[in-house]
Backbone as JSON Lines, residues from 0, in Angstrom:
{"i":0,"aa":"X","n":[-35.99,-17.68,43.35],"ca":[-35.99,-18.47,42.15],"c":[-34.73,-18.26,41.32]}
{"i":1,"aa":"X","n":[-33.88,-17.1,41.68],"ca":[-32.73,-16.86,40.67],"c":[-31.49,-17.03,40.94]}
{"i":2,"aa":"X","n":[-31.43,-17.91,42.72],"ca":[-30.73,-17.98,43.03],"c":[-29.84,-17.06,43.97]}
{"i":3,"aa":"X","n":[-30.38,-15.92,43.81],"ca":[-30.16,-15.03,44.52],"c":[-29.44,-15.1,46.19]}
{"i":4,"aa":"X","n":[-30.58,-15.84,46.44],"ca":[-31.14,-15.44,48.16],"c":[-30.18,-16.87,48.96]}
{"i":5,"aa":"X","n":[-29.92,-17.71,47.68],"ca":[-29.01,-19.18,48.25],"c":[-27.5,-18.36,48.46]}
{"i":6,"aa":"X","n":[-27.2,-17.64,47.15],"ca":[-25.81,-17.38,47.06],"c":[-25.59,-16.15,48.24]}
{"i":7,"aa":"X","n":[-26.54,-15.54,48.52],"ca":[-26.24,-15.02,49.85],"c":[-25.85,-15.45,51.01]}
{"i":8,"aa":"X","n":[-26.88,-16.16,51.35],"ca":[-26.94,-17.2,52.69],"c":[-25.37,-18.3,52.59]}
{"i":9,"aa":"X","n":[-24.74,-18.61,51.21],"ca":[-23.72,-19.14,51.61],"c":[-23.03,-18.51,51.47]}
{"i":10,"aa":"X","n":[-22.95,-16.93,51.4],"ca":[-21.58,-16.81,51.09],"c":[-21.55,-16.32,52.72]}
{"i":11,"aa":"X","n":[-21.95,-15.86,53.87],"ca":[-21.97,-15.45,55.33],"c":[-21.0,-14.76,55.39]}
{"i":12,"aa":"X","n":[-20.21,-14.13,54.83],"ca":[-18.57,-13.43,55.09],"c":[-18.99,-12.2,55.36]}
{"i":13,"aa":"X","n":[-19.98,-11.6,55.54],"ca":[-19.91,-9.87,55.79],"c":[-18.79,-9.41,56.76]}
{"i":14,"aa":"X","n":[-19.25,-10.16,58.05],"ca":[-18.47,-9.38,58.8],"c":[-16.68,-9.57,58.69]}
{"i":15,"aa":"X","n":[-16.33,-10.72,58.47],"ca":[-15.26,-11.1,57.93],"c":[-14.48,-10.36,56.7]}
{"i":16,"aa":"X","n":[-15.26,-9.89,55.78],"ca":[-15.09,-8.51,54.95],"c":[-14.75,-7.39,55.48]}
{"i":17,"aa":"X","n":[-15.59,-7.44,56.21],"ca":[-15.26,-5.8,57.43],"c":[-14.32,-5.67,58.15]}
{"i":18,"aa":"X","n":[-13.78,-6.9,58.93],"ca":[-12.86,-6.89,59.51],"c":[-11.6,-6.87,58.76]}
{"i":19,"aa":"X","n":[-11.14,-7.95,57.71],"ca":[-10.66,-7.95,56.52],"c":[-10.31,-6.35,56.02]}
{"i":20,"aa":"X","n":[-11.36,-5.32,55.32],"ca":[-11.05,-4.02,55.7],"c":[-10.81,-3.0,56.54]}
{"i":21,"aa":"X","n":[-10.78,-3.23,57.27],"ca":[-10.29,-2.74,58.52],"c":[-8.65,-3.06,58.39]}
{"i":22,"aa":"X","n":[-8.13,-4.58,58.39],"ca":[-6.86,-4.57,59.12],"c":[-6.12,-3.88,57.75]}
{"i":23,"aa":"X","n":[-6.69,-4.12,56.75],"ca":[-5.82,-3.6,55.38],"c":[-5.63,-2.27,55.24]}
{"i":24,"aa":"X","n":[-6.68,-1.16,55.65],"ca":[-6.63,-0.13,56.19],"c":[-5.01,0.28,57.23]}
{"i":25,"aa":"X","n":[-5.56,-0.83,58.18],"ca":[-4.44,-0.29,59.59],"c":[-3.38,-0.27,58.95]}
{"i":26,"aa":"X","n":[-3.19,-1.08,57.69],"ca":[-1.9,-1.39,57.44],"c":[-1.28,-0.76,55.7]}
{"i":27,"aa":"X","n":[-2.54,0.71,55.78],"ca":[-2.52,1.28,55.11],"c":[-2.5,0.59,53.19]}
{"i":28,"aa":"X","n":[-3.28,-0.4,53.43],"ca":[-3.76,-0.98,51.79],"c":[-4.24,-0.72,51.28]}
{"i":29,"aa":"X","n":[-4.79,0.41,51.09],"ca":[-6.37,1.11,50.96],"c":[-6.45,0.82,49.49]}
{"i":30,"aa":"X","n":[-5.68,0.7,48.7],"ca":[-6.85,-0.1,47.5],"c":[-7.52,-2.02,47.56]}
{"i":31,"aa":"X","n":[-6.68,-2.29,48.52],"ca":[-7.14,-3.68,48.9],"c":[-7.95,-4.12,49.75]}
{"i":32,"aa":"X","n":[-8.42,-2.47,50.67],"ca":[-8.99,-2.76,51.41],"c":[-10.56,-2.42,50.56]}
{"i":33,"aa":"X","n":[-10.59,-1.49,49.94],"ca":[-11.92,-1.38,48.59],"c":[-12.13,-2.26,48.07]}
{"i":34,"aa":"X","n":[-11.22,-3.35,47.48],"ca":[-11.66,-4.84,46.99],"c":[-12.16,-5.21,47.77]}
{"i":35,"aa":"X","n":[-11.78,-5.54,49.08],"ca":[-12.82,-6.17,50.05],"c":[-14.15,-5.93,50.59]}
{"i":36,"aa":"X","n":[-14.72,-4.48,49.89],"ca":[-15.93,-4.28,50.37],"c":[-16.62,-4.19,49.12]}
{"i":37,"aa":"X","n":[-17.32,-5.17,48.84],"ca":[-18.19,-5.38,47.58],"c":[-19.69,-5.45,48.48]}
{"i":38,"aa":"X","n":[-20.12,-4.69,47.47],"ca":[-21.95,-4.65,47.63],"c":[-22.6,-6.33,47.49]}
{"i":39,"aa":"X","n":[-23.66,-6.57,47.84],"ca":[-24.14,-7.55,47.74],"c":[-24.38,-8.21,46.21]}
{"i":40,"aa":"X","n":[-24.76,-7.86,45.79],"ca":[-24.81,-7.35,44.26],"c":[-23.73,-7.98,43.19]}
{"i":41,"aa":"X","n":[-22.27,-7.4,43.57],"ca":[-21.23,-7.86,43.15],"c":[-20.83,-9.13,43.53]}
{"i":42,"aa":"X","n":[-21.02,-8.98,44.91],"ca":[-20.48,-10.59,45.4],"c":[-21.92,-11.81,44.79]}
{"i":43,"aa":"X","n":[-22.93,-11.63,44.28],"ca":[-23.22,-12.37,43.62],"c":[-23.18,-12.56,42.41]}
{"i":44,"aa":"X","n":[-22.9,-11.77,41.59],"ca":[-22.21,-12.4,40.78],"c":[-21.19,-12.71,40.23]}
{"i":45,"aa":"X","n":[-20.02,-12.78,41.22],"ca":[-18.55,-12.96,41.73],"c":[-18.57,-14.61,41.68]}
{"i":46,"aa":"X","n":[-19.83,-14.78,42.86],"ca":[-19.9,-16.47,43.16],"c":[-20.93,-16.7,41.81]}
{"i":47,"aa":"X","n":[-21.58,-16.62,41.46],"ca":[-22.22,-16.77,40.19],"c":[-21.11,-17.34,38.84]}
{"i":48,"aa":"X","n":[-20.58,-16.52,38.93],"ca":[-19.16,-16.66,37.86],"c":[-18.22,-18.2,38.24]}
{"i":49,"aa":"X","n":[-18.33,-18.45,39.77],"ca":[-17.09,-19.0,39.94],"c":[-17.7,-20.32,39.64]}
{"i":50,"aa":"X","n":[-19.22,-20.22,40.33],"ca":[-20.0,-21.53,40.22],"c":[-20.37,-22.32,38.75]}
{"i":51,"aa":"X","n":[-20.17,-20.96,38.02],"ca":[-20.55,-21.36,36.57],"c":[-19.34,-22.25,35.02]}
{"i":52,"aa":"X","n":[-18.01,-21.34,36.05],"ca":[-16.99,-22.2,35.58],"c":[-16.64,-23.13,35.97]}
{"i":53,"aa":"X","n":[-16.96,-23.47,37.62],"ca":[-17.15,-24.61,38.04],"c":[-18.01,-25.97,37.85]}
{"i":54,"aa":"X","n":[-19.16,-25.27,36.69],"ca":[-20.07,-26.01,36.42],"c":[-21.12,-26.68,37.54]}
{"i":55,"aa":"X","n":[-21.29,-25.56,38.4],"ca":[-22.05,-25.95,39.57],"c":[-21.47,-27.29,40.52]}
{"i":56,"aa":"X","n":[-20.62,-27.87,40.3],"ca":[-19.78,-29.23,40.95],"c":[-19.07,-28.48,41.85]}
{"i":57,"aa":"X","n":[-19.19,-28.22,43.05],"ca":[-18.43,-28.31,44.51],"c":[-17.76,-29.12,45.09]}
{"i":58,"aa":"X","n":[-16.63,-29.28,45.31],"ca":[-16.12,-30.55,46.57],"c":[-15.95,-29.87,47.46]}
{"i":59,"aa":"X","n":[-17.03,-30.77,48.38],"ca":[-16.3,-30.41,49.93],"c":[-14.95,-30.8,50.19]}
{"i":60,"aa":"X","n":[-13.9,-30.04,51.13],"ca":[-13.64,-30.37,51.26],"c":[-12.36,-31.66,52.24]}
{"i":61,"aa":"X","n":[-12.23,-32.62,52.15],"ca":[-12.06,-33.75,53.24],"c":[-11.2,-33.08,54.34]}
{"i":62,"aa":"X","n":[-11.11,-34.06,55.26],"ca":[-10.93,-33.8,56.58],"c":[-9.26,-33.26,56.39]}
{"i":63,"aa":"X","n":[-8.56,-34.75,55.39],"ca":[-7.17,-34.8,54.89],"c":[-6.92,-33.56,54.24]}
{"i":64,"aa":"X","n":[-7.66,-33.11,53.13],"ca":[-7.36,-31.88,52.54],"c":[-7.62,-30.29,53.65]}
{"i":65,"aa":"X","n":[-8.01,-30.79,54.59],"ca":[-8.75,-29.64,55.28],"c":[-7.29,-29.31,55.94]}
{"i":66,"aa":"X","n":[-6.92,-30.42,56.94],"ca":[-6.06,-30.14,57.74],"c":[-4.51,-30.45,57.38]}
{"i":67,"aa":"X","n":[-4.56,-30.52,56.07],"ca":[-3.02,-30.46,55.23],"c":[-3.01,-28.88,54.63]}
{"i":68,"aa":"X","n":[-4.23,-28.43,54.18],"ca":[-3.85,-27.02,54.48],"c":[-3.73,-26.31,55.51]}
{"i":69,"aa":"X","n":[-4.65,-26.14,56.56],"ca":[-4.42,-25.52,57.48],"c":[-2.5,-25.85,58.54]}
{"i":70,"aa":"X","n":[-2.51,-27.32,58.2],"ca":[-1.11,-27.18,58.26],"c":[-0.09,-26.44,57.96]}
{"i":71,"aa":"X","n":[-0.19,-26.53,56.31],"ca":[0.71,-26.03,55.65],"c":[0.65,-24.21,55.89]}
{"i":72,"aa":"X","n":[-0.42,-24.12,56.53],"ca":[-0.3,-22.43,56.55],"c":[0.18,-21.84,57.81]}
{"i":73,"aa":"X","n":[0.11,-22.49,58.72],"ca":[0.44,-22.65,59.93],"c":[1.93,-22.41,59.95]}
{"i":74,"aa":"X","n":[2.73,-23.62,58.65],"ca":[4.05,-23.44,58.79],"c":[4.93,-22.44,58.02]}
{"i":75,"aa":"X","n":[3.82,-21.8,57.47],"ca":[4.21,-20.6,56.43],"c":[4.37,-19.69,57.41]}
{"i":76,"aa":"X","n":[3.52,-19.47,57.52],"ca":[3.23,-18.7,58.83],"c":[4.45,-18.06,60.18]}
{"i":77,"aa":"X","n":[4.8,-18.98,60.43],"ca":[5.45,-19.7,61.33],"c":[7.23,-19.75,60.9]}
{"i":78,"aa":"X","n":[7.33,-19.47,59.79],"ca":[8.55,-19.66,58.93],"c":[8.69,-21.19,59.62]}
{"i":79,"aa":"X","n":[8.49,-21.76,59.16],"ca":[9.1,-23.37,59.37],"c":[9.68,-23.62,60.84]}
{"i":80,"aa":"X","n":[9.26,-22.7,61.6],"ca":[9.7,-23.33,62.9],"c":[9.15,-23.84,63.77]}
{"i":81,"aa":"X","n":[8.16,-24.26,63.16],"ca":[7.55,-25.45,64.12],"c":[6.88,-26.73,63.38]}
{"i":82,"aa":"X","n":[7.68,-26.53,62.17],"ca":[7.16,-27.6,61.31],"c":[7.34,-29.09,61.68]}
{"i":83,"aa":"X","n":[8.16,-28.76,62.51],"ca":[8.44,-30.54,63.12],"c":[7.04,-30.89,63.46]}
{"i":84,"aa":"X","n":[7.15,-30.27,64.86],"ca":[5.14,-29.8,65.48],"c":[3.91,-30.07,64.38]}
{"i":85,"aa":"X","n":[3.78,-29.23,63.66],"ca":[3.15,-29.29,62.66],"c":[2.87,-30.52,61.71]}
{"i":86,"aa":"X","n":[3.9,-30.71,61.38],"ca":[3.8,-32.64,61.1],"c":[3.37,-33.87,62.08]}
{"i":87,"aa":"X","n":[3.61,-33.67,63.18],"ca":[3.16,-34.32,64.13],"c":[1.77,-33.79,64.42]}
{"i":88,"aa":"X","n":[1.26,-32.77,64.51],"ca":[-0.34,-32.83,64.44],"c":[-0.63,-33.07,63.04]}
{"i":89,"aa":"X","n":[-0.59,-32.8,62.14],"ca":[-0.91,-33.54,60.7],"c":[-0.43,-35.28,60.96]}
{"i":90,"aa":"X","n":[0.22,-35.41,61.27],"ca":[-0.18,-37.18,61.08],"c":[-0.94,-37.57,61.96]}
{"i":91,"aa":"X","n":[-1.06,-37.09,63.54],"ca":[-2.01,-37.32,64.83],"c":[-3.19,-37.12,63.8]}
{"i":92,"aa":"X","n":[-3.72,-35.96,63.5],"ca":[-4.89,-35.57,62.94],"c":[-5.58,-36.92,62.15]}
{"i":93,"aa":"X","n":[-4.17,-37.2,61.27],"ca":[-5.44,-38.26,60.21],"c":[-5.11,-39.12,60.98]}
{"i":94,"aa":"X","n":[-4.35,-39.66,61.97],"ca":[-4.5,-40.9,62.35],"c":[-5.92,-41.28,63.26]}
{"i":95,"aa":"X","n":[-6.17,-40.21,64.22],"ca":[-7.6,-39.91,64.75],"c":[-8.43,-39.75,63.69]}
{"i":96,"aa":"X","n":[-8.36,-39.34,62.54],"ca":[-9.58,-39.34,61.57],"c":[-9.55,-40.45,61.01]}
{"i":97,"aa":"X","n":[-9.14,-41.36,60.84],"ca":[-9.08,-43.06,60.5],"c":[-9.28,-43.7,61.01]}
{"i":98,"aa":"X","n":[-9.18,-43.7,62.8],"ca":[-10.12,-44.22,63.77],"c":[-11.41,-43.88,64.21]}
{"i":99,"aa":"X","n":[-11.4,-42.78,63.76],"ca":[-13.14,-42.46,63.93],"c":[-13.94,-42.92,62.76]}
{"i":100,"aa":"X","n":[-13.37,-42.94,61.48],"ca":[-13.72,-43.33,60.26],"c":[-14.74,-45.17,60.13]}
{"i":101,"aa":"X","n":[-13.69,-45.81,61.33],"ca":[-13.98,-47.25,61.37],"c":[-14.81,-47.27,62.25]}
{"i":102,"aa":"X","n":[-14.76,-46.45,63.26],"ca":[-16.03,-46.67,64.04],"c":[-17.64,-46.89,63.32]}
């Protein structure tokens, strides 16, 4: 009833936390790697907070926004050397998502 048991179930990141601490560890972060291990507890009302300044309004979000970031990180990533690449699956991408769209 308090919301509790929803904000769990979406937040699913445990193990992703763990791993997350772990590599920050290897790479000797160790106060960043303590941020990353929050009790259950905290991480609800972490997302509690965010949802509340958010005013409970979520966007999912789109296919375009999805894969213009994952682009863009790709070429960060990457130092810009394959950004040519990278643009060419970002325009392939939405162009296939605009044909499936009309279907």
């Amino acid at each position: 009833a308090d919301g509790r048991g929803f904000m769990r179930r979406m937040s699913g990141f445990e193990r992703e936390e763990s791993e997350l601490a772990a590599v920050l560890l290897s790479l000797s972060y160790e106060d960043l790697a303590g941020a990353a291990s929050i009790t259950d507890a905290e991480r609800v009302i972490c997302e509690r907070k965010v949802m509340e300044v958010l005013d409970w309004r979520v966007e999912e979000p789109t296919y375009e926004s999805w894969i213009s970031v994952f682009s863009t990180r790709l070429n960060v990533m990457t130092e810009d050397h394959l950004q040519t690449s990278f643009c060419w699956i970002w325009r392939r991408s939405l162009s296939l998502a605009g044909e499936v769209m009309l279907l």
